[in-house]
C-alpha positions in Angstrom: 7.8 25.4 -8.6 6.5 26.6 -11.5 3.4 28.9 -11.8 1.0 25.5 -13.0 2.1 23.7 -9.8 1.4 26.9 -8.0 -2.9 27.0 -9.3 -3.2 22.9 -9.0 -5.9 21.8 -6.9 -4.1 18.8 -5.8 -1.2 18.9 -3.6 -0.3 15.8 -5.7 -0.3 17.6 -8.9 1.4 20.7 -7.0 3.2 21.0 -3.9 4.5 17.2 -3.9 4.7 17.1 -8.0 8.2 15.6 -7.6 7.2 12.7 -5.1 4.4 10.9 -7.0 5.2 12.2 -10.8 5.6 8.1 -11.5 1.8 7.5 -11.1 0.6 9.5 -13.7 2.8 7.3 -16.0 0.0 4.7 -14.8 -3.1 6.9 -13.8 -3.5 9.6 -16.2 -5.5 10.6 -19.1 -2.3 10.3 -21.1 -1.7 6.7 -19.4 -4.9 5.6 -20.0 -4.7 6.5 -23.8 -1.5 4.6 -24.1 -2.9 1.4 -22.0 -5.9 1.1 -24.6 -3.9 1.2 -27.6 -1.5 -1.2 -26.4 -4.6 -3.4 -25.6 -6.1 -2.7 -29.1 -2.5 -3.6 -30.7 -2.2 -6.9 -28.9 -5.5 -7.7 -29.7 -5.1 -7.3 -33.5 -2.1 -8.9 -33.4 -3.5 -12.0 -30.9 -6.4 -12.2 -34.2 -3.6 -12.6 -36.9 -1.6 -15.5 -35.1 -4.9 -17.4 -33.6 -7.5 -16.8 -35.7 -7.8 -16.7 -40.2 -10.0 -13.6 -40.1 -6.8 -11.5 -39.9 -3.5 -12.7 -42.0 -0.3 -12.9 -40.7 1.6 -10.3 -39.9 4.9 -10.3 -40.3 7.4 -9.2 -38.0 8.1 -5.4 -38.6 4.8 -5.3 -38.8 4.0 -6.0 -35.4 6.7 -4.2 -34.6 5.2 -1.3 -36.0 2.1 -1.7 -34.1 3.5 -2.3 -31.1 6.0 0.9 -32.0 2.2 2.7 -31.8 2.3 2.3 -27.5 5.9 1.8 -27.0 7.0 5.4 -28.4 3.7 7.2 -27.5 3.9 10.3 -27.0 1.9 13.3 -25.9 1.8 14.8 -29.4 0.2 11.5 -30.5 -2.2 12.1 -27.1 -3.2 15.5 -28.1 -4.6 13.5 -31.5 -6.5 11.3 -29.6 -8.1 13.9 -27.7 -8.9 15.9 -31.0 -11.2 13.0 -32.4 -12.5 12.5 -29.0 -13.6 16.1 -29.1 -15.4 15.4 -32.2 -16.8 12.1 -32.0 -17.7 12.7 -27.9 -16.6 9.1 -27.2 -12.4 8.3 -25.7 -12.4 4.4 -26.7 -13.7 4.8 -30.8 -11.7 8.0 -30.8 -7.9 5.4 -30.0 -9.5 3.5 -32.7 -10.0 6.5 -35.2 -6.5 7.3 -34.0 -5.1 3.8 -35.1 -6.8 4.2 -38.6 -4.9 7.2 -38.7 -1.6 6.0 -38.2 -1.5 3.1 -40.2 -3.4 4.3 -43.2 -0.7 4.4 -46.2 1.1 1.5 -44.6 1.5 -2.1 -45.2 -1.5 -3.0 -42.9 -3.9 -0.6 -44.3 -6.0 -3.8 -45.3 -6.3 -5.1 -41.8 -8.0 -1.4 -40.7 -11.3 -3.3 -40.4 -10.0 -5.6 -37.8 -9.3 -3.2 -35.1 -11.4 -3.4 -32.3 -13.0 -6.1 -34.5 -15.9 -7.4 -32.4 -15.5 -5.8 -29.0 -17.1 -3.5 -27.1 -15.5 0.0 -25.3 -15.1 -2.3 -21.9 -13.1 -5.0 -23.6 -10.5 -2.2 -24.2 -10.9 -0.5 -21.0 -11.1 -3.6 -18.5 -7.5 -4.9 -19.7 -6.1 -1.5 -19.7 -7.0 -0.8 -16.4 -6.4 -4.3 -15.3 -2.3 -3.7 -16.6 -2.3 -0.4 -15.1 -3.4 -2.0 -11.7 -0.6 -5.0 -12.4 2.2 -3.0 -13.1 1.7 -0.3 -10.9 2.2 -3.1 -7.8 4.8 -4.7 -9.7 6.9 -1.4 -10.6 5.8 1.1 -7.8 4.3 0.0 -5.2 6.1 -2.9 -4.2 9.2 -1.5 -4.3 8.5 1.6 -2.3 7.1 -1.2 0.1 10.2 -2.9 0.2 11.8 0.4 1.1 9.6 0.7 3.8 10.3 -2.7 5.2 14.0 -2.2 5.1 14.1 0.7 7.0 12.1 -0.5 9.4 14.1 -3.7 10.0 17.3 -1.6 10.7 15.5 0.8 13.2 14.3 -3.0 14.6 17.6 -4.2 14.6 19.3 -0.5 16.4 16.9 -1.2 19.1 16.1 -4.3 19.3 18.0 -4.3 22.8 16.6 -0.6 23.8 14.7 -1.2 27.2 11.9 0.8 27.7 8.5 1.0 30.0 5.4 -0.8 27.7 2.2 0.4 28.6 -1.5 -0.9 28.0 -4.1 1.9 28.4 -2.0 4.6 28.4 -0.5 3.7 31.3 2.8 1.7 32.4 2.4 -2.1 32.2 5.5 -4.3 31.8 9.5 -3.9 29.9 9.2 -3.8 27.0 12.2 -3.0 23.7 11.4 -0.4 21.4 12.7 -3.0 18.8 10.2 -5.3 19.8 7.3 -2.7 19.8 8.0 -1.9 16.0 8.6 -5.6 15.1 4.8 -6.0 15.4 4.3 -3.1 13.3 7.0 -4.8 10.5 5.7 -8.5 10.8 2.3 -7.4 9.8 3.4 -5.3 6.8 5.4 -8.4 5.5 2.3 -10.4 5.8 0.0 -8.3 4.1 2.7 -7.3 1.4 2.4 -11.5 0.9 -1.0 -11.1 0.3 -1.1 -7.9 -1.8 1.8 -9.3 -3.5 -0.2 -12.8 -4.7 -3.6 -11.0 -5.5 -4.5 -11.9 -8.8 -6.1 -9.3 -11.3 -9.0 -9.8 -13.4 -9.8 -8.9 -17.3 -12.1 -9.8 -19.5 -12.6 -9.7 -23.7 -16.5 -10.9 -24.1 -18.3 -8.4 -25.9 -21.1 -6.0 -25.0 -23.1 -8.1 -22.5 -20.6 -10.5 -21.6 -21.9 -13.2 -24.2 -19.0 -12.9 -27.0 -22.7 -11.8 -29.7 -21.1 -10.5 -32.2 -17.8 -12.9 -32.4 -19.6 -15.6 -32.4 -22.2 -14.2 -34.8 -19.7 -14.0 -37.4 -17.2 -16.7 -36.6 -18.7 -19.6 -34.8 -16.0 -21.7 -35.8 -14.0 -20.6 -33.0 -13.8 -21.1 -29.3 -14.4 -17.5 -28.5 -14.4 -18.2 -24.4 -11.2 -20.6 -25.2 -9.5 -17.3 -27.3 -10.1 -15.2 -25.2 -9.0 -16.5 -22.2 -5.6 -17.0 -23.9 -5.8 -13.2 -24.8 -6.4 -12.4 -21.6 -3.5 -14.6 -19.6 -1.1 -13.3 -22.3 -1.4 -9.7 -20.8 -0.5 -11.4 -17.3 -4.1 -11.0 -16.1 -6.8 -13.2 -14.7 -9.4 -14.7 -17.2 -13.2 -13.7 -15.7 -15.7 -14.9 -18.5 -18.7 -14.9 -16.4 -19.0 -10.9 -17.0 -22.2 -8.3 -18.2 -20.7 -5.1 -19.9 -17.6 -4.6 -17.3 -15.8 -7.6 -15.2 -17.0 -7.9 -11.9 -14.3 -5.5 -10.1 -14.1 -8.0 -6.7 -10.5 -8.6 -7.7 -9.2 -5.4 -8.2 -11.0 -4.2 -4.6 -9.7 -7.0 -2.9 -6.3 -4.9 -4.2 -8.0 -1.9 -2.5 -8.5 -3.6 0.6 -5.0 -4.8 0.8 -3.6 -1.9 0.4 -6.3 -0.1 3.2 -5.0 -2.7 5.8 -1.3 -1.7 4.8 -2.0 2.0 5.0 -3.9 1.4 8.4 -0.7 -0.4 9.5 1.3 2.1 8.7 -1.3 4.7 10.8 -1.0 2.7 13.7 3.1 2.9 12.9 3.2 6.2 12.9 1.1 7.2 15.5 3.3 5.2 17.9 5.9 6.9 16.6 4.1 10.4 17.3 3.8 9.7 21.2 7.6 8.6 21.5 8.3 11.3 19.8 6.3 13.1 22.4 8.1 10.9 25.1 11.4 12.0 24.4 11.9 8.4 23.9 12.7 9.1 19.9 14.6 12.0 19.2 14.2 14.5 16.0 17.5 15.1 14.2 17.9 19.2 13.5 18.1 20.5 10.7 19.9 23.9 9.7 17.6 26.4 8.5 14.4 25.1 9.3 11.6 26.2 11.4 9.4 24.2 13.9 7.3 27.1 14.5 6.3 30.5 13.5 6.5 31.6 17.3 8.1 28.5 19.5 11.6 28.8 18.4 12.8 26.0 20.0 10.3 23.3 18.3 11.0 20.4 16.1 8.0 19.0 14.9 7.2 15.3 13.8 5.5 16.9 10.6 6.5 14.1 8.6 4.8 11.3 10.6 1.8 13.6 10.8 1.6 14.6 7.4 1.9 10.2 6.1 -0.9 10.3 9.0 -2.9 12.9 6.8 -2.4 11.0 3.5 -3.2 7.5 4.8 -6.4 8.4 5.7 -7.4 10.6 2.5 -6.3 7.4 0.3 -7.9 5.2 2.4 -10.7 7.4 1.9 -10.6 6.7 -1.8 -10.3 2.8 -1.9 -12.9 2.9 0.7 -15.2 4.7 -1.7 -13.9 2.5 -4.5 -14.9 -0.8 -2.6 -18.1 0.8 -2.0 -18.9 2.1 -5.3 -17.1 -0.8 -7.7 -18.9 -3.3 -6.1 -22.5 -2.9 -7.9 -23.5 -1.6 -11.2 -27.4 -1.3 -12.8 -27.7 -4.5 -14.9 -25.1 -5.2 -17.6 -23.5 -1.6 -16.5 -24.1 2.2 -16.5 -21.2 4.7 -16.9 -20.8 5.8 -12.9 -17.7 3.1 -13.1 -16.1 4.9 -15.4 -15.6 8.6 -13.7 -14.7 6.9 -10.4 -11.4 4.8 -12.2 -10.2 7.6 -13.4 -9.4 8.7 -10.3 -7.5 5.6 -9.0 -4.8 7.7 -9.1 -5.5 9.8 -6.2 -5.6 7.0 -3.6 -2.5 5.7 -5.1 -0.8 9.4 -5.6 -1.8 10.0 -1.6 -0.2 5.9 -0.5 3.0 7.0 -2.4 3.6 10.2 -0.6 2.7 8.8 2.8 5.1 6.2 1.8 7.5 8.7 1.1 6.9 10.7 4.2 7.8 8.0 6.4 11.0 6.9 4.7 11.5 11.2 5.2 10.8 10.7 8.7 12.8 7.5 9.7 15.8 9.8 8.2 15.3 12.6 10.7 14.8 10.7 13.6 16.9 8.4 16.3 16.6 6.3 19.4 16.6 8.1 22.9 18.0 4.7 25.2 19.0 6.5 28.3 15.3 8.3 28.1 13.8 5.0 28.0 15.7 3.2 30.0 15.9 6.2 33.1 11.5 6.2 32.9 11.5 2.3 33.2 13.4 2.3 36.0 11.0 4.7 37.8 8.3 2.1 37.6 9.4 -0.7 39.9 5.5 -1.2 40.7 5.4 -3.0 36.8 7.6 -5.9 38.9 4.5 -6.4 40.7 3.1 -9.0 38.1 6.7 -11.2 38.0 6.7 -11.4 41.7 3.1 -12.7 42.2 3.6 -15.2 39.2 6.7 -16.4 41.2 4.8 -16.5 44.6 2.0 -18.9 43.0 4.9 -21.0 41.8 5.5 -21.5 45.3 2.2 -22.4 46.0 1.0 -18.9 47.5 -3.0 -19.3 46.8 -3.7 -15.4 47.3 -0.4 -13.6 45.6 -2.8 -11.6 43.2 -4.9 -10.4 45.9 -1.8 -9.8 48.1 0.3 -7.6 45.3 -3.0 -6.1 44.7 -3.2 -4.9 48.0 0.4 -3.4 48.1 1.0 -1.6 44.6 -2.4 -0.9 42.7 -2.2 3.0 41.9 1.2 3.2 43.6 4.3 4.0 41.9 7.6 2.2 43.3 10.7 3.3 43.4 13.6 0.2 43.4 14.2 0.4 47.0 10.5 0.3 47.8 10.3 -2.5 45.6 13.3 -4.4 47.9 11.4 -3.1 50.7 8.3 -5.1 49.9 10.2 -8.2 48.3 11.4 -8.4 51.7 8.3 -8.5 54.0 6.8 -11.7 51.5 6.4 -14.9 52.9 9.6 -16.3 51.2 13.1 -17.5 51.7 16.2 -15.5 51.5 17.2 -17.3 48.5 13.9 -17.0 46.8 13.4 -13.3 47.9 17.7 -12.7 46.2 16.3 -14.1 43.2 13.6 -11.4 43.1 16.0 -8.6 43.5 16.5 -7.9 40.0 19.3 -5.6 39.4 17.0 -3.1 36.9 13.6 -3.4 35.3 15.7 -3.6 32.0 16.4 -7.6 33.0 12.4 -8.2 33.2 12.5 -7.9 29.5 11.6 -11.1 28.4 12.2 -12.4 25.2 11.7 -9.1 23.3 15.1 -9.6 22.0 14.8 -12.8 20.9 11.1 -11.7 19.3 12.5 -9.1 17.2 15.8 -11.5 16.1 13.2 -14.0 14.6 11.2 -11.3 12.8 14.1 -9.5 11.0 16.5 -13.1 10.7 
């Protein structure tokens, strides 16, 4: 760790550097910079095949604007930051910086046509808009997908693991420890469905949201119809009806998506915490390391606690963002801006809670005979299968009657016999009740976690 990493205010940007480096290729300073050129590049470009007020440019030329985001650098960053320094304003200073760079070059007579009509916001809106896009595309959803696998074979290792299920806190019915985390994987795939399909919004119509100045100067053309196309050629969602900024509902309803996931994913690993704590899931030991700077003998679930820690602090931050995002003073004021920069925390905090459950699915394994040794020191849970059999056979009072005989009590199996035997039933019907282990009162867990993970 070097001695930059050491003095970083953020365990993102320090201690955990190495886990969540690949957001600041989307959420930086630097990956801003980048994002607005590009849009700036495609937009010139987009006026030069769709409109006459730029001429066509020909091939390496595009190439050579494009060449301006594609090999970006940040020496070419540092540049940017100088003119901002002057100038006191980031979106005229990537423009200054184009000027720049394509001075002395074949397009030197198409300088007046960047950022030809737009305001800041129609560079930033897009930018952020692809940073939000290709973030889920390139990051997120495949670090989900992670997630989901490992989970699926931990479902599928004990899908069959017997185990006491509790509501309350306290012991309720059989249950599989496949099954339990089957609820905990069906939901993730549903939301990921969701996050997946969200579509995001940009928008290119000028400094209110009324395209003034294009169509001021060029009424000839269907400004709402060209920039829509602009728009849906970045691979973003067309919002004309916008003031300054784009109404950000879209990009929260991304936040919210991803708040349910992390909350999922709490719930997940709390679970996890307590079976941990059950002895029911067992921590794998590693050489060398310490659970404790006094307790020799501890392994600690740091892992689980630690995604625990960072789920909450980022859905902290989209939280906030929801909050915040969703209102702005008339056609805008700049409090949006300072907030988006730091989309990258909440995302920085997902990935490494992400990360630190993959970690913590490594270190950990199934405990069956744990599992299975406690369920079978709860015969009282066969309390609700025998008075569901007794109104079968037309017993009008077998709640009241169990009730009676196992509320508060524990049972061991031969208790259980015992009372199966004083019922009201036939021999044949009290054999059938005589289960051989609370393992076969299972239900259809199995079968539950086979359809989920088929």
């Amino acid at each position: 760790m070097d001695k930059y990493r050491l003095k970083a205010i953020s365990l993102l940007d320090g201690r955990n550097w190495d886990k969540v480096s690949v957001v600041s290729d989307y959420f930086s300073e630097f990956a801003l910079i980048k994002y607005r050129i590009r849009i700036e590049v495609e937009y010139l470009i987009f006026l030069s095949q769709n409109t006459k007020l730029v001429r066509k440019l020909s091939l390496p030329e595009q190439k050579l604007l494009r060449d301006l985001y594609l090999k970006f650098d940040e020496e070419e960053a540092l540049k940017v930051k100088a003119h901002e320094k002057k100038i006191n304003h980031d979106v005229k200073a990537v423009e200054y910086h184009l000027r720049d760079k394509l001075t002395k070059t074949s397009l030197e007579d198409v300088l007046p046509f960047i950022h030809f009509g737009l305001t800041s916001y129609d560079i930033n809106i897009p930018a952020y808009g692809l940073m939000l896009t290709e973030f889920r595309t390139n990051v997120l959803l495949p670090n989900a997908r992670k997630l989901l696998v490992t989970l699926r074979n931990f479902i599928l290792k004990t899908k069959e693991m017997s185990m006491l299920g509790r509501t309350h806190g306290q012991p309720a019915l059989p249950t599989t420890m496949g099954k339990e985390m089957t609820v905990f994987y069906k939901r993730l795939v549903n939301e990921l469905s969701i996050l997946k399909q969200l579509p995001i919004e940009g928008k290119l119509t000028g400094a209110v949201g009324n395209y003034n100045a294009l169509q001021f100067i060029a009424p000839q053309y269907n400004w709402i119809e060209l920039s829509t196309k602009f728009i849906q050629r970045l691979g973003l969602e067309p919002n004309i009806f916008t003031t300054q900024i784009v109404p950000y509902d879209s990009w929260l309803r991304v936040f919210d998506s991803l708040k349910r996931i992390n909350n999922i994913l709490i719930g997940l690993v709390q679970d996890i915490w307590w079976y941990i704590s059950m002895d029911y899931i067992l921590q794998k030991k590693k050489k060398g390391e310490v659970g404790s700077s006094t307790m020799s003998h501890k392994i600690n679930p740091i892992t689980f606690e630690n995604a625990e820690g960072n789920l909450g602090f980022a859905n902290a931050q989209f939280e906030f963002f929801v909050r915040k995002l969703s209102v702005s003073r008339l056609q805008r004021d700049l409090s949006d801006s300072t907030v988006k920069r730091d989309f990258g925390l909440a995302f920085g905090f997902t990935l490494l809670a992400w990360d630190s459950i993959l970690s913590g699915f490594s270190k950990i394994s199934p405990n069956p005979e744990k599992m299975k040794s406690d369920l079978d020191l709860h015969w009282e849970i066969f309390a609700e299968g025998i008075q569901t059999y007794l109104r079968m056979k037309g017993y009008g009072k077998a709640f009241e009657l169990l009730k009676e005989k196992t509320s508060g009590k524990t049972f061991t199996k031969g208790e259980m016999y015992a009372l199966i035997d004083s019922l009201p039933l036939t021999s044949s019907d009290k054999k059938k009740l005589k289960i051989k282990d609370m393992a076969s009162y299972v239900g259809l867990a199995v079968k539950i976690s086979e359809l989920a993970t088929k």
